[in-house]
C-alpha positions as CSV (number, residue, x, y, z in Angstrom):
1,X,14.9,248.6,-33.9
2,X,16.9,245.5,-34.0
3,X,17.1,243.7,-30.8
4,X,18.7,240.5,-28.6
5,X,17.2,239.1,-25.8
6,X,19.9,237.2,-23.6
7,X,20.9,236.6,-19.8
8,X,23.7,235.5,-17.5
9,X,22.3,233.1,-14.3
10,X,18.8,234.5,-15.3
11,X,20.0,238.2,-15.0
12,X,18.3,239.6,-18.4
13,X,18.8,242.1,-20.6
14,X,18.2,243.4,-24.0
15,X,21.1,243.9,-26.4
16,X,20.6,246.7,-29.2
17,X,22.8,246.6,-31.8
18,X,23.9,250.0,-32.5
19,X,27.5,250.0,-34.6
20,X,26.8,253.5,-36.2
21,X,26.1,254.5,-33.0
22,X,23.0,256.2,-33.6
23,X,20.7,255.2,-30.9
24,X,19.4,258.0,-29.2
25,X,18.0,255.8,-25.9
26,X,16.0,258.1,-23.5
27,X,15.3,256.6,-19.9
28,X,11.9,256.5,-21.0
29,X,12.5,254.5,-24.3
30,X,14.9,251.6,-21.6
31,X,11.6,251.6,-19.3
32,X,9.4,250.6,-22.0
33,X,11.7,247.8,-24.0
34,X,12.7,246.5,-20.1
35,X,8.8,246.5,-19.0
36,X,7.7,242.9,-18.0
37,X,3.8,243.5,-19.6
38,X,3.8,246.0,-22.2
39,X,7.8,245.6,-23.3
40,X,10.4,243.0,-24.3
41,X,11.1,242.2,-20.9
42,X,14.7,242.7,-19.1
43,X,16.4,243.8,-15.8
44,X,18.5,246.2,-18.2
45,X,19.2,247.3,-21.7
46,X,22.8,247.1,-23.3
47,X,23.7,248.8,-26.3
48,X,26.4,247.7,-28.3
49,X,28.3,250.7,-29.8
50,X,31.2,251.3,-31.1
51,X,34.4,252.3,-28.3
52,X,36.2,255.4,-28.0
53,X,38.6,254.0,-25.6
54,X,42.2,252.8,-26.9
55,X,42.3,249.1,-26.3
56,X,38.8,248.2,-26.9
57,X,36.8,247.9,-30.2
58,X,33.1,247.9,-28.3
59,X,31.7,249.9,-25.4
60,X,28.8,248.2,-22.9
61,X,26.5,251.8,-22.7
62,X,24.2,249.6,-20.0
63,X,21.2,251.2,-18.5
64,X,19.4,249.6,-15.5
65,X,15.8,248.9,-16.5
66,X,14.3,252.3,-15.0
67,X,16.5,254.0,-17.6
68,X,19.4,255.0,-15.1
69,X,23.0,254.7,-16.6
70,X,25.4,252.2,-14.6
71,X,29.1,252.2,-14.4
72,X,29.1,248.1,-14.8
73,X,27.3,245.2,-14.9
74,X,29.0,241.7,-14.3
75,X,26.6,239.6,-15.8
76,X,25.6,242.0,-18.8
77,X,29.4,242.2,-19.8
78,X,29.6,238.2,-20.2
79,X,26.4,238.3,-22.3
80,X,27.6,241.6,-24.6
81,X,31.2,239.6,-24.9
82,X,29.2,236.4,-26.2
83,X,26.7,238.4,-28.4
84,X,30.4,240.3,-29.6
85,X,31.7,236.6,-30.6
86,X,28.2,235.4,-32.1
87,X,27.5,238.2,-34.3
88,X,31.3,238.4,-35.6
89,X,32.3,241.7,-34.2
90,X,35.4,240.3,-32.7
91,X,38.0,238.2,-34.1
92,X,39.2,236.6,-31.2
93,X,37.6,234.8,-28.1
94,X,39.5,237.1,-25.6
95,X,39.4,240.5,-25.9
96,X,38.4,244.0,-23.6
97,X,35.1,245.3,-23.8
98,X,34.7,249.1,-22.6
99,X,32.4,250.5,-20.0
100,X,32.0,253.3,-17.5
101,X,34.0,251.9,-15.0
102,X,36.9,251.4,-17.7
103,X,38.5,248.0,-19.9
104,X,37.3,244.7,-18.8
105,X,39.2,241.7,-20.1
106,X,37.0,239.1,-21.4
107,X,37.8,235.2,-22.2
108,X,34.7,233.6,-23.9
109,X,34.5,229.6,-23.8
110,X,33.7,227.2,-26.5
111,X,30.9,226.1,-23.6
112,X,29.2,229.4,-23.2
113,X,31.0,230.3,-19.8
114,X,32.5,233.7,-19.9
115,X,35.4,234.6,-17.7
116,X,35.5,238.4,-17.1
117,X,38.1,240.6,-15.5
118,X,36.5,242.2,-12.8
119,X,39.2,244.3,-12.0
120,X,40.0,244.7,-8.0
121,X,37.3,245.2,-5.4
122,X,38.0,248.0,-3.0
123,X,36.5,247.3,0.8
124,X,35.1,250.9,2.5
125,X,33.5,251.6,5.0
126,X,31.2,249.4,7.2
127,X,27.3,250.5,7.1
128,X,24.0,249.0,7.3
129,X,20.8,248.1,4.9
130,X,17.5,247.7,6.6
131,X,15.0,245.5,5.2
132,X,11.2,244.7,6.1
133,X,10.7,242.6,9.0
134,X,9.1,239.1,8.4
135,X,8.7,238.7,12.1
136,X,6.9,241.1,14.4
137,X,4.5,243.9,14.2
138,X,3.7,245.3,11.2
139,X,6.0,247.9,10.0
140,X,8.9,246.8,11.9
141,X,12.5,246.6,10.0
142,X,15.5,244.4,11.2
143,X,19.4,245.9,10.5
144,X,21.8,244.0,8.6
145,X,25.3,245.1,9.1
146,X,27.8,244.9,6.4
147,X,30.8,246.5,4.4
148,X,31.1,248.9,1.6
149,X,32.6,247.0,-1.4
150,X,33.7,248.6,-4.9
151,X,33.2,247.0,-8.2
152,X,33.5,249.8,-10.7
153,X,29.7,250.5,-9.0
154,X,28.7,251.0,-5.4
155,X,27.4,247.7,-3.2
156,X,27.1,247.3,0.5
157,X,27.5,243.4,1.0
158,X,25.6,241.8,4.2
159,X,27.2,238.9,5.4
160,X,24.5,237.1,7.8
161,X,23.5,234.0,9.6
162,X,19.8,234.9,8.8
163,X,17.5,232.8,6.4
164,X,18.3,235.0,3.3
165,X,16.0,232.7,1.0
166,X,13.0,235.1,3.5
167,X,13.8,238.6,3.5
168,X,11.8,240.7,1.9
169,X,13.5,242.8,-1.0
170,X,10.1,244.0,-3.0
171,X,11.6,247.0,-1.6
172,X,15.1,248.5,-2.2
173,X,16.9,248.4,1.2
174,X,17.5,251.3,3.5
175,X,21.1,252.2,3.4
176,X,23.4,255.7,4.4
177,X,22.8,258.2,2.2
178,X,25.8,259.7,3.3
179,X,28.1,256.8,2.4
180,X,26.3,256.4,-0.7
181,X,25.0,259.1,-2.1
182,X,23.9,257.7,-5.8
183,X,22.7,254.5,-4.5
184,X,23.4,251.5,-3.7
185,X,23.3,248.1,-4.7
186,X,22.9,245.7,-1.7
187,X,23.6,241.9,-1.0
188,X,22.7,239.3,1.1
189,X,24.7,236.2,1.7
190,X,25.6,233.2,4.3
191,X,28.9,233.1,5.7
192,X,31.1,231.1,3.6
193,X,31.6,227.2,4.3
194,X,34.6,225.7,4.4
195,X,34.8,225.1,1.0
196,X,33.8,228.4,0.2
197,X,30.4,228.6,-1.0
198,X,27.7,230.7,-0.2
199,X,24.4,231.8,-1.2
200,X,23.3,235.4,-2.3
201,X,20.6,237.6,-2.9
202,X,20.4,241.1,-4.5
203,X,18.7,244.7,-4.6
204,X,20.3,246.4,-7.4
205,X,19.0,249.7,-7.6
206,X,17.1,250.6,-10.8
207,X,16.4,247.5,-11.0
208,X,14.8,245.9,-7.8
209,X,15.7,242.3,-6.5
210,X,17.0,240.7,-10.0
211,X,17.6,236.3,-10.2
212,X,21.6,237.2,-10.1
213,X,23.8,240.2,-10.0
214,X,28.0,239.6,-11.0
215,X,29.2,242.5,-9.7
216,X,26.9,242.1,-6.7
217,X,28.0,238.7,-6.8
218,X,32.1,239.9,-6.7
219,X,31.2,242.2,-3.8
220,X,29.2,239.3,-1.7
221,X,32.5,237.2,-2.2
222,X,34.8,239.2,-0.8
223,X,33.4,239.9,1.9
224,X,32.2,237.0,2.5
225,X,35.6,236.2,2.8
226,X,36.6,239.1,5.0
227,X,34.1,237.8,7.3
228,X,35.4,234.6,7.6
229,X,39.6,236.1,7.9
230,X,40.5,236.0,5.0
231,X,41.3,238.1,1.6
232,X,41.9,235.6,-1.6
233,X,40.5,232.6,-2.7
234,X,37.5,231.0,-5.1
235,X,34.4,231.6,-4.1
236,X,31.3,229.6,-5.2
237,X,28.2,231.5,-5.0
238,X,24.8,230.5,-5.6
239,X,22.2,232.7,-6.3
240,X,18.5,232.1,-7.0
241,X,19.1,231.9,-11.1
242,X,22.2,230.2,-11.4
243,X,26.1,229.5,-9.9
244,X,28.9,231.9,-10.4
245,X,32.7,231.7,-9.6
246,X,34.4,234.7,-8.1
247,X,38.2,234.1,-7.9
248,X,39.8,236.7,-5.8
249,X,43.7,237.7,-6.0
250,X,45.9,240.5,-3.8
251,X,45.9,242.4,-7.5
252,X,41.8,241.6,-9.4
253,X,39.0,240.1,-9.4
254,X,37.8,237.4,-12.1
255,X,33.8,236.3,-12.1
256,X,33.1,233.1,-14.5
257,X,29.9,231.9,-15.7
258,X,27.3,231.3,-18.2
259,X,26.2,233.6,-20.8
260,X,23.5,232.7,-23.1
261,X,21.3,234.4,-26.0
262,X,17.7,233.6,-26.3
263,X,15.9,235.2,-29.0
264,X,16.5,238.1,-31.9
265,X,14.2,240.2,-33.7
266,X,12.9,243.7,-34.2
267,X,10.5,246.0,-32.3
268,X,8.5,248.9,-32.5
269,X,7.8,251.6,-30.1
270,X,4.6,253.4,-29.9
271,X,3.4,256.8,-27.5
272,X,4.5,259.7,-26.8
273,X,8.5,260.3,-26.1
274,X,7.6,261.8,-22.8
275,X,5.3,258.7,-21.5
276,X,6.6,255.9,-24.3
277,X,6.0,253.3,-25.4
278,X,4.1,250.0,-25.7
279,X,6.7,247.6,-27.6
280,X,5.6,245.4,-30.5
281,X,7.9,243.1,-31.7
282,X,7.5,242.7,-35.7
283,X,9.5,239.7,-35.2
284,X,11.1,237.2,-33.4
285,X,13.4,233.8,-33.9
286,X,12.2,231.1,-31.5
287,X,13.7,231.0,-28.2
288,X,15.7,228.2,-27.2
């Protein structure tokens, strides 16, 4: 199986080319190429396939790494719209890529950055995640509030003064089951400064706590701006593998950074289809 390893602010994922559309990927098969010891390695798997949807040449079928499909994934689209561009499956350097949560526009620079159409964010309900205390007894959790934001997939967004560089996210956040009943991807971020930066951490779920997350990333910026009064503006967010740009508008939302393929090659799976796979790769290009 032919592969590309790439990421977007550190969030990784591997890219299998699939233009026939043949790839038959079980959640078993993504949880063996995604594993961080006996796989390729990734936060999720992106196959590249060929769309069904009018208005787009390519559909994103993204799988988080535990083998759960996804409705969107800010950072994967960037990288899948740069590998489009590299490998020549595009003619053009803006185009729309499809994926569960519908056409996302894309503008890929000469740079590497990769503007994407983020579509807008819808703001629900307001909730709660509860994390592991790092103070107290043992066992002890402290409650976050924050606001239900819509990207295309769910996130609950946590705007707080606390030291998000030391909660504990090696476990996914408690949230309402009610309010979200397929999960939730949850943020944590620092009330916006007057120039509008902020800094942001992320549970996806399927995933765990991943270096970056762009629709997570999208979510966290708006309401980090609710927080602070307001509804549009650019947003600088920093998040522990890289800086993103959210602009948000009364009508979308845009999310710009970099995009950046590492390595190619090919790999094998070996087990059992119910309990894969060890991965061996039968080759690989350097890494950059």
């Amino acid at each position: 199986m032919e592969y590309v390893l790439g990421h977007g602010t550190e969030n990784d994922f591997v890219l299998l080319p699939d233009a026939e559309g043949r790839l038959d990927l079980t959640p078993a098969t993504v949880r063996a190429l995604c594993h961080r010891r006996r796989g390729l390695g990734a936060d999720g798997v992106l196959r590249v396939a060929p769309s069904e949807v009018p208005g787009a040449e390519w559909f994103m079928d993204y799988r988080n790494a535990d083998g759960s499909l996804a409705e969107m994934c800010g950072n994967g689209v960037r990288v899948f719209a740069r590998y489009l561009v590299e490998a020549g499956l595009v003619t053009s350097t803006e185009f729309a890529v499809a994926t569960r949560a519908g056409l996302r526009s894309v503008v890929v620079g000469d740079a590497g950055e990769v503007t994407v159409d983020m579509g807008p964010a819808v703001v629900g309900a307001e909730s709660t995640a509860i994390v592991p205390s790092t103070a107290g007894p043992v066992g002890s959790v402290t409650s976050f509030p924050g606001v239900a934001v819509d990207v295309g997939n769910p996130h609950l967004a946590c705007v707080t003064s606390a030291d998000v560089d030391a909660l504990d996210l090696t476990v996914a956040p408690g949230h309402d089951p009610e309010l979200f009943p397929h999960g939730v991807n949850v943020e944590f971020l620092t009330p916006l400064t007057d120039t509008l930066t902020t800094r942001l951490r992320v549970h996806e779920r399927g995933s765990g706590e991943t270096r970056s997350c762009g629709t997570g990333t999208v979510a966290g910026a708006v309401a980090g701006l609710r927080a602070a009064g307001g509804t549009t503006g650019t947003v600088t967010v920093t998040t522990p593998g890289g800086v993103l740009r959210v602009g948000v508008t009364p009508a979308t939302t845009t999310l710009t950074g970099p995009a950046v393929l590492i390595a190619r090659g090919e790999v094998e799976l070996a087990g059992s289809a119910d309990e894969p796979y060890a991965c061996t790769r039968v080759a690989e290009a350097a890494r950059a």
